[in-house]
N, C-alpha and C positions, 0 to 999 in steps of 0.2 A: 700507648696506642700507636699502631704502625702508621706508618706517614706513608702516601700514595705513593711516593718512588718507593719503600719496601715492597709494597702490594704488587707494584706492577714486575718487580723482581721475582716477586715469587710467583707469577703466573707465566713467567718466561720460563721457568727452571720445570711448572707439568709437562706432563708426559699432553701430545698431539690428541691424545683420546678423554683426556680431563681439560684439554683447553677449548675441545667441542663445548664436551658436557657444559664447562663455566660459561659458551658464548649462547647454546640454546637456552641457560637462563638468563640472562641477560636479554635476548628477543624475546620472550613469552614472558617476562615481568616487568619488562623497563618499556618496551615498543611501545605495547598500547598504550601504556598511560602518555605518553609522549607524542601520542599521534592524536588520542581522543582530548585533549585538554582543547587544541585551537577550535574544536565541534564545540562544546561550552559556553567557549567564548564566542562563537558566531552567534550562537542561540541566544545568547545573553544580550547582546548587543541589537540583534532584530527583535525579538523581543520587546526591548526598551527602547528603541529608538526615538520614543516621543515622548520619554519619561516612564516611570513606572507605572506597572498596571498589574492592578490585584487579580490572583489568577483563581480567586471564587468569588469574588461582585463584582468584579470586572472595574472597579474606584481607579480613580486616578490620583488618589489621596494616598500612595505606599511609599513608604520610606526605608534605607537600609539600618538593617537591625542585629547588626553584627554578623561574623562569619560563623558554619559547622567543619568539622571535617568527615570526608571521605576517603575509603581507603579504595585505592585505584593499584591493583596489583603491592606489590612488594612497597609503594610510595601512598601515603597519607598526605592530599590536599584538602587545601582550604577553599568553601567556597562562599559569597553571598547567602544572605537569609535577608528576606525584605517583610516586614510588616502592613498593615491595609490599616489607616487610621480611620476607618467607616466601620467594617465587620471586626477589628482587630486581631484578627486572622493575621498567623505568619506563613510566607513562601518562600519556593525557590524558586530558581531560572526553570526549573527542569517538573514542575507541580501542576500535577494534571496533562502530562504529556507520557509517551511511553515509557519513557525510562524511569518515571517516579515509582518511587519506591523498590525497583531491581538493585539487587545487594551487587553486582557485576559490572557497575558501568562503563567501564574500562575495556568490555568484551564484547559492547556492543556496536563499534566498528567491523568489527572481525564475522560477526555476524550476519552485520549487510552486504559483508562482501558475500559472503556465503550463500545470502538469496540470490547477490544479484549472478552469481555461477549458476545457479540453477541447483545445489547441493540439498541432496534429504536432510531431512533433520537428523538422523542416525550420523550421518559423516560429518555433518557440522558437528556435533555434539564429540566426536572423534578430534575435530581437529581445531576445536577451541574449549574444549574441556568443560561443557556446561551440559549436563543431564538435558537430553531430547525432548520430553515432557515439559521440563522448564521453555525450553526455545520455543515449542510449538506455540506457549503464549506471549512469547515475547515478539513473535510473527505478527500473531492477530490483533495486537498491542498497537503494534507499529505500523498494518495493514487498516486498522479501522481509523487512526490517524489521515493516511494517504486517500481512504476514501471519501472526505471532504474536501479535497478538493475537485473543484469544479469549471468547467468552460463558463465564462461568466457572460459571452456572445459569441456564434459561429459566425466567419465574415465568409461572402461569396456564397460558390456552390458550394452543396450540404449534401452527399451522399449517406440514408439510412437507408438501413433493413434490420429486422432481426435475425435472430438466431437461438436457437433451441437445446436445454442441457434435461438430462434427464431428470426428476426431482430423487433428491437424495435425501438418506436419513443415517450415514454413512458415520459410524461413532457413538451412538445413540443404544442405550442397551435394551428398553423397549420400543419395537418398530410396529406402526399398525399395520405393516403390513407381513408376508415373508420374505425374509432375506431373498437379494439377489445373487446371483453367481460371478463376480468380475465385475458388477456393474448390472449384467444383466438388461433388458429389453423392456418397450414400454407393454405391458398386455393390450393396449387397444393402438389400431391404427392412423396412422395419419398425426397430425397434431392434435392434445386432448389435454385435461386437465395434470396428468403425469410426467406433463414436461414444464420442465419455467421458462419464461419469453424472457432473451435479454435483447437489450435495445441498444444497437449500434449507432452513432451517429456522427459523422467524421467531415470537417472541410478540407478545404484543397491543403491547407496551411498545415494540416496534422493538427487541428486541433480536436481533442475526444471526447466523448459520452458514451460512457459505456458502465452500464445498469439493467439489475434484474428490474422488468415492470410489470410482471404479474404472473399467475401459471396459464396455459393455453394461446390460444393465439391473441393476436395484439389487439385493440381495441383502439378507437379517437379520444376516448379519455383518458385513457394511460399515456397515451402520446401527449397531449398538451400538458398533462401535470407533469411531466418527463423531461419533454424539452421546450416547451409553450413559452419559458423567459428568453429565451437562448437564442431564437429566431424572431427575423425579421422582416419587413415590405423587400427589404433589400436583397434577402437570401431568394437562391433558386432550390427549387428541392429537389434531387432524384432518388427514386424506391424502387422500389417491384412495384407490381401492379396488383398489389394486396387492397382490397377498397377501406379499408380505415385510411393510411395515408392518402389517398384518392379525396374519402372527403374532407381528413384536417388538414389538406393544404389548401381545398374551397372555399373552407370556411375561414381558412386563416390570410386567403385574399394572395396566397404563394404562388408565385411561376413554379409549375412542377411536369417533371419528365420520368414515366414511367417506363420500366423495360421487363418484359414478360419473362417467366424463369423457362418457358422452352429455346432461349438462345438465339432465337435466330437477328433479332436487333439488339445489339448491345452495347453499341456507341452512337451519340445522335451530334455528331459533331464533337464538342466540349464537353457533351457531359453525359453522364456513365456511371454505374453502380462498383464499380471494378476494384477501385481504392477499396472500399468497406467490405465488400466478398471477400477479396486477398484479406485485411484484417481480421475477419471471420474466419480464415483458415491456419492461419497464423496463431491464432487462439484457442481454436480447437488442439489443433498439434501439442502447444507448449501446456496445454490442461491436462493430455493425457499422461502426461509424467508423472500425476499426483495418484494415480490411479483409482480415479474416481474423486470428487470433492463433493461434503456437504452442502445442501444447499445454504443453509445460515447462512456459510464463509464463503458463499461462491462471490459476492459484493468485492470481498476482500483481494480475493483472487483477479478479479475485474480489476482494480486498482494496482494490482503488482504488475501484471502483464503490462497495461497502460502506464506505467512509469518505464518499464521494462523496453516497451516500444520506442518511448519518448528520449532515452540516451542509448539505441542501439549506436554501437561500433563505439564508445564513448566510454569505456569500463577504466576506467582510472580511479586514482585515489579520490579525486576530489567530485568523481561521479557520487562514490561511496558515501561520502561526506555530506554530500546533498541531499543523498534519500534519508541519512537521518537528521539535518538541521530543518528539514521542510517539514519532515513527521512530528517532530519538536515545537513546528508555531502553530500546530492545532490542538483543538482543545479534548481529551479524552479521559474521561472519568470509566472508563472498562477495568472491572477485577476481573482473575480469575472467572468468579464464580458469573459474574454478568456475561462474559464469552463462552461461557458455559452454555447459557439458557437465551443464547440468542435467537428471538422467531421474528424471521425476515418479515414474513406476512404481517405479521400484527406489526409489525415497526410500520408497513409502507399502507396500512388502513388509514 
């Protein structure tokens, strides 16, 4: 067997166009695994920070039950396997989260960088080597993950409004209706039931809510099931001057400042709808790149953007790194076939 000074001898003696060739294998099979191993281990550690926790009864009775292995590029590791002494049920660090069960774990750094570019699924698939159809649900995998998280209380002033997406059935091979052209236009005018409401909700802090709440315009009870935990005596509200907000901040006892959509008042001092527009525009913009989105996945899309917002100017490794150790400590039982037959409506009845 050659000893590492032979090896390295003979890699001195290729020709410049084979010591390429030897070094792009070496990034495309040694990198990732190298880079995705400390993700694992963050996840493993938050995760268990308080002991083991069964990831189907959620027991705090699980114990380690020896290691499996994974093959991560060109290198085979080993990792934990934990047992649930209640269901007796075995897990892993990584069960019930996106990446369980993806035969590529290793590739799904390379990936998030690729969302967080802004990159099609075509070019990603170019430039990390996993069939496009595979990633589209490795997106919604990792996207349905993201969109449990939540503002858990707005502090201060609270600027909402909605905003309006056309309803889509975009992917779908029976449509009840007829296809559009581009996207196409709603047949009737004004706001109606052919558009979905999402609901912006944003403090001074940047902290966000942002959700589909129903089709057509807004209502007081989609507002308090929406964001009813989330505010408080202590929050100020400002909207438009749409009267559902008008009466749930009366009835919810809210200081609130409304500002009409003809422009002519649009700051009353401190406070102002301005932040949540700008993010309303902001949203629109970076949505049209998809060209057009279903509605199912539009939730999803809400949640990419809003993490997207949330480390503008901040794209580094360890950005990267975050959007998948955070998508990793929620809980997500999505196959295939359930991201398949997702109906937004009946999930939020």
């Amino acid at each position: 067997m050659a000893s590492l000074k032979d090896i390295l001898k003979e890699i001195r003696n290729l020709s410049t166009a084979e010591q390429i060739r030897l070094k792009e294998y070496f990034t495309k099979y040694l990198t990732p695994y190298a880079d995705s191993e400390p993700v694992f281990k963050e996840v493993s550690e938050r995760k268990h920070k308080e002991g083991y926790t069964c990831s189907y009864c959620h027991s705090k009775r699980a114990v380690r039950f020896g290691k499996y292995n994974v093959k991560a590029g060109a290198q085979t590791v080993q990792r934990q396997r934990y047992r649930c002494k209640d269901c007796k049920k075995t897990f892993t660090d990584v069960t019930n989260t996106p990446i369980h069960r993806t035969r590529l774990p290793h590739k799904w750094l390379e990936f998030v960088q690729c969302m967080i570019e802004g990159y099609s699924l075509r070019k990603a698939s170019e430039l990390i080597d996993v069939h496009y159809v595979t990633l589209f649900y490795w997106r919604h995998k990792l996207l349905s993950a993201l969109n449990q998280m939540d503002v858990e209380q707005f502090q201060g002033i609270v600027e909402m409004d909605e905003t309006y997406f056309l309803y889509s059935e975009k992917g779908k091979r029976k449509l009840s209706r007829k296809p559009r052209k581009r996207g196409g236009s709603s047949k009737k005018r004004g706001i109606s039931n052919e558009q979905v409401c999402v609901l912006v909700a944003r403090d001074r802090q940047k902290m966000t809510y942002s959700r589909i709440v129903g089709k057509g315009r807004i209502v007081k009870t989609k507002l308090d099931e929406a964001v009813g935990t989330k505010l408080s005596s202590g929050n100020v509200l400002c909207t438009d001057a749409w009267r559902a907000f008008m009466t749930y901040a009366k009835d919810k006892g809210l200081e609130h400042y409304r500002f009409k959509s003809d422009g002519k008042e649009r700051v009353k001092g401190v406070y102002h709808i301005q932040n949540v527009n700008n993010y309303h525009g902001r949203l629109k913009r970076w949505i049209e790149r998809f060209n057009g989105v279903a509605t199912k996945y539009l939730d999803h899309y809400l949640s990419w953007f809003q993490f997207l917002d949330s480390i503008k100017h901040r794209n580094d490794d360890t950005t990267v790194s975050r959007m998948l150790v955070e998508s990793c400590l929620f809980q997500t039982e999505n196959t295939y076939d359930k991201l398949r037959n997702i109906n937004i409506f009946q999930m939020k009845c």
